[in-house]
C-alpha positions, 0 to 999 in steps of 0.5 A, spaced: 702 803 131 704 808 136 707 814 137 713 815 141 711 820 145 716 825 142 711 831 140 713 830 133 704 829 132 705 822 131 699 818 130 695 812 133 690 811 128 690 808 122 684 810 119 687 818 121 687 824 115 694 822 115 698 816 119 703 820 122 708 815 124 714 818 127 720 815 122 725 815 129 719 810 133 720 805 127 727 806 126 729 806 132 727 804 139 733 807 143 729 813 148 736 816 148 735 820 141 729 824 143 734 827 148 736 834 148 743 832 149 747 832 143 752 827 146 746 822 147 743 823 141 750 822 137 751 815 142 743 812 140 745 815 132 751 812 132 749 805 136 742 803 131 744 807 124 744 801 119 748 806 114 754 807 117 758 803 114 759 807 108 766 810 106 767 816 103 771 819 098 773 826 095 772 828 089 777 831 085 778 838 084 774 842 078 778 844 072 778 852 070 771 853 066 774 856 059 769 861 055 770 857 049 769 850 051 762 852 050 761 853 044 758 849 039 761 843 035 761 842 028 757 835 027 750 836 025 746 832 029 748 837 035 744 843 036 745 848 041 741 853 043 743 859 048 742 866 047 746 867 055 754 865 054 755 872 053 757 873 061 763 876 063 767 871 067 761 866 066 760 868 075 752 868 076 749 873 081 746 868 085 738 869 086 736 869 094 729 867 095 727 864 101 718 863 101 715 857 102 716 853 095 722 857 093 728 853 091 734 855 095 740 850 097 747 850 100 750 847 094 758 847 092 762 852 091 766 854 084 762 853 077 761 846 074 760 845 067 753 840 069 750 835 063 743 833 064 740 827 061 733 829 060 731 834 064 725 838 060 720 834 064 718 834 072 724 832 075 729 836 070 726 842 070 726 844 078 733 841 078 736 845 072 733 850 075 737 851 082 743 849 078 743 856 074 741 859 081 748 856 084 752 858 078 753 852 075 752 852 067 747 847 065 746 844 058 740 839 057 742 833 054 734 831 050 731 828 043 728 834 041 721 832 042 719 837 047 720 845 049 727 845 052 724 849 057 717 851 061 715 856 064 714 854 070 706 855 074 706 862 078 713 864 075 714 871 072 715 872 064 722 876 067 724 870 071 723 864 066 726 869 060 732 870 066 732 861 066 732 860 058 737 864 056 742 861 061 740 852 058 745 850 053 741 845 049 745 837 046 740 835 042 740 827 041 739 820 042 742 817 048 740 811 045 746 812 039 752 811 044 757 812 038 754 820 038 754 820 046 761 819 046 763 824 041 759 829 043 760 829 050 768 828 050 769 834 046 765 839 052 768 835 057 763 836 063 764 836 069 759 833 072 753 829 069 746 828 072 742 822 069 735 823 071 732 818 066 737 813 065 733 805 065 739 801 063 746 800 065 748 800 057 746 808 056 751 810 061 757 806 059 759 811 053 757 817 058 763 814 062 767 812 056 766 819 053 769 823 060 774 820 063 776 826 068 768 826 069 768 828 077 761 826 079 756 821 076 749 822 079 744 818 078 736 818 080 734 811 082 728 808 085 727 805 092 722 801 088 729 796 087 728 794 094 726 787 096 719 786 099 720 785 106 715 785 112 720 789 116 720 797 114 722 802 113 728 801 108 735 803 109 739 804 102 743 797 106 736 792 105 736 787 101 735 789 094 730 785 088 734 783 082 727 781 078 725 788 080 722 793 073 727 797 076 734 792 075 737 797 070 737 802 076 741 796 080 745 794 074 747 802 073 749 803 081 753 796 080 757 799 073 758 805 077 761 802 082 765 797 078 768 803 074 771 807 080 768 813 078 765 818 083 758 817 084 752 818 088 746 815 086 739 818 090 733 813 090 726 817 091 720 812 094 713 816 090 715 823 088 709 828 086 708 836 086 708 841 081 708 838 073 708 831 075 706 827 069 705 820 073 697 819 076 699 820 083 696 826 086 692 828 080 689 820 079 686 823 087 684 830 084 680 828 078 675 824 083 675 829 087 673 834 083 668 830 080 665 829 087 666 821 086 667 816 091 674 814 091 676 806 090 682 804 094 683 796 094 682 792 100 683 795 107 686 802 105 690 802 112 696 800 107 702 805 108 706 809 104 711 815 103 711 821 097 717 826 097 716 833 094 719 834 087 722 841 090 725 836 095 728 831 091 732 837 088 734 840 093 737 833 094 741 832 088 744 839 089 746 838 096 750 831 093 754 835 088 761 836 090 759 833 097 765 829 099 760 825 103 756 823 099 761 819 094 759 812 093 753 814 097 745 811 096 741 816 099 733 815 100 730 821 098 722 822 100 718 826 106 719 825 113 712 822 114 708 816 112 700 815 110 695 811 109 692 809 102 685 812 106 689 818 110 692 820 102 685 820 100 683 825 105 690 829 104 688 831 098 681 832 100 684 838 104 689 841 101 685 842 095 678 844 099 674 839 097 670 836 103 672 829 106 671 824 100 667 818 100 672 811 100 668 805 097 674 799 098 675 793 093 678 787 093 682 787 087 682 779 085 675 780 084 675 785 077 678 784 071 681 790 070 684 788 063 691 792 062 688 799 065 692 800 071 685 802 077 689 804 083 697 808 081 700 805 088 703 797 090 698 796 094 702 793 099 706 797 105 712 800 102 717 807 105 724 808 106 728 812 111 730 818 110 735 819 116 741 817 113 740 823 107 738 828 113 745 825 117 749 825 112 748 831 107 744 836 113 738 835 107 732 835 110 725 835 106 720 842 106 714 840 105 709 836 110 704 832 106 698 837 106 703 843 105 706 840 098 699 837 096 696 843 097 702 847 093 702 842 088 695 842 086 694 849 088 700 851 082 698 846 078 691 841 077 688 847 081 689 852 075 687 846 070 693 844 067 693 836 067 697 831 065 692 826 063 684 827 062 680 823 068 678 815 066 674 813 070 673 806 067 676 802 072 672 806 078 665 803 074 667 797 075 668 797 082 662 802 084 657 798 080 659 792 083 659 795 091 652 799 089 650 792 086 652 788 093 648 794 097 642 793 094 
């Protein structure tokens, strides 16, 4: 691969710290976009773009928020919890926060009574944040297990006590659809944001409980695509009904079948700060024991990840966009990277030198039901280009920048999502170092 002479920093080396593949050389060949002239940039946007087909709707207005609609209801498998109601005209003064990392979008104007499926983990929990700074009223729909807040790393105990009393809490089983419907056609939401939806079964009572509902949400996956060998994935490729992620085909499906208004946003690898998948963590826990990291077969495989702070600022930015109505956005970071480059990325933003890469083939172990390496080992990324077109989203974070942010807020401060196992990593080194000898 090589650059497009943009000076974007596109690089030419597949074994380079990061394989910096421009996403305008792959996508697009007219040299015309690189010129400065925006007349010539919108004439080769609009020549290439394989999204621009996409209708658009507007979504209705937002009924008036009443005080008393908040209060708790009387079945007693709910549970609110807030200690915030008590806020005049429920107006919030809006938080201006502008350092590298912080949250900070341009989000809809007017406040919007917004359910959460889920959203005490990861995702939510950066998400639920930036809707109580736009002003939106949040209740986190949940089983209970979990805190329904944490404190997030580096936030002051005076900004997190501020977060806490503004979360309502539903708690419930979205599994027990009679309870759904009931509880949610008596508050009325105006928009729900379904982070942790699998199936298409789970929403339909959401959709039959809010009939005047002005936005559904959802968090897909871009793994729902078809393999292909042509790359990056546009949100019009073709998709794999026998993908793990069907249900989130199936949900996108339903929504469109029952006319609602919905966006739906399809993240490619997601990591940062309280990430509970082995993504950057399963690279951390090696390179803090000073081990070699095992990559399968030849490490120039490619790949994308998206900052959790990115994705929700996406998901704020479609709420109440009428361009983004029954709308697939792929959300992830600009650049790609090898499975090496990744290696060596996390090497650097966490301070450790240059790590050791042993190669594997994997057909050669048996490695049971441990999973040895936590990506496809295969190319997989996605355009981002119609969510920075469409919505004027664009990502924060480079690479290194969000690596760094994340383990610097989080592993950095040894707080881990799961302890290191290593059991693969033997296999496959005693195994090299028996073949070196």
């Amino acid at each position: 691969m090589r650059g497009c002479g943009c000076n974007q920093g596109c690089g030419v080396d597949g074994r380079c710290l990061i394989l910096i593949v421009c996403c305008k050389t792959l996508e697009m060949t007219n040299k015309t976009y690189h010129s400065t002239k925006p007349k010539e940039k919108a004439k080769a946007w609009q020549s290439w773009w394989c999204c621009s087909q996409q209708s658009s709707l507007s979504s209705p207005s937002s009924p008036p928020l009443s005080p008393t609609s908040m209060a708790p209801s009387s079945p007693k498998s709910r549970q609110f919890t807030s200690s915030g109601l008590d806020r005049g005209s429920l107006s919030y003064k809006r938080k201006v926060c502008h350092p590298k990392g912080a949250l900070h979008v341009v989000a809809a104007s007017g406040t919007k009574k917004t359910l959460i499926m889920g959203g005490t983990r990861f995702i939510g929990v950066f998400l639920s944040r930036l809707l109580v700074k736009e002003g939106h009223q949040v209740t986190l729909f949940t089983r209970g297990k979990a805190p329904v807040t944490q404190q997030l790393p580096g936030e002051s105990d005076s900004d997190y006590s501020d977060f806490k009393s503004e979360i309502l809490h539903l708690k419930g089983d979205r599994q027990d659809f009679e309870f759904v419907k009931s509880s949610l056609s008596a508050e009325g939401y105006d928009v729900v944001y379904d982070i942790n939806g699998r199936e298409a079964a789970e929403v339909e009572p959401i959709l039959d409980a809010l009939p005047n509902l002005e936005q559904f949400i959802y968090c897909s996956s871009a793994g729902v695509y078809l393999k292909s060998d042509i790359l990056p994935h546009c949100e019009v490729d073709a998709v794999d009904p026998k993908s793990r992620h069907k249900g989130k085909l199936n949900t996108e499906s339903l929504l469109e079948a029952r006319g609602v208004n919905w966006t739906s946003l399809r993240p490619v690898y997601i990591y940062g700060p309280l990430n509970y998948n082995p993504v950057e963590e399963w690279f951390f826990h090696r390179l803090k024991a000073g081990r070699p990291i095992p990559i399968p077969n030849s490490g120039v495989q490619i790949t994308q990840l998206g900052h959790v702070k990115d994705l929700a600022t996406a998901f704020v930015q479609v709420l109440g966009n009428e361009k983004a109505s029954k709308q697939v956005f792929n959300i992830s970071g600009e650049k790609y990277v090898t499975f090496d480059g990744l290696a060596k990325a996390c090497a650097k933003a966490g301070g450790f030198p240059e790590p050791e890469i042993i190669h594997y083939n994997p057909k050669e172990f048996d490695f049971g039901k441990k999973k040895a390496f936590p990506f496809r080992d295969q190319h997989f990324f996605a355009s981002v280009e119609k969510a920075k077109h469409v919505l004027g989203w664009k990502p924060e974070f480079d690479l290194v920048e969000g690596l760094a942010d994340s383990y610097n807020l989080d592993f950095g401060r040894g707080t881990y999502r799961k302890e290191a196992d290593f059991t693969t990593d033997d296999m496959i080194l005693n195994k090299s170092f028996a073949l070196q000898s």
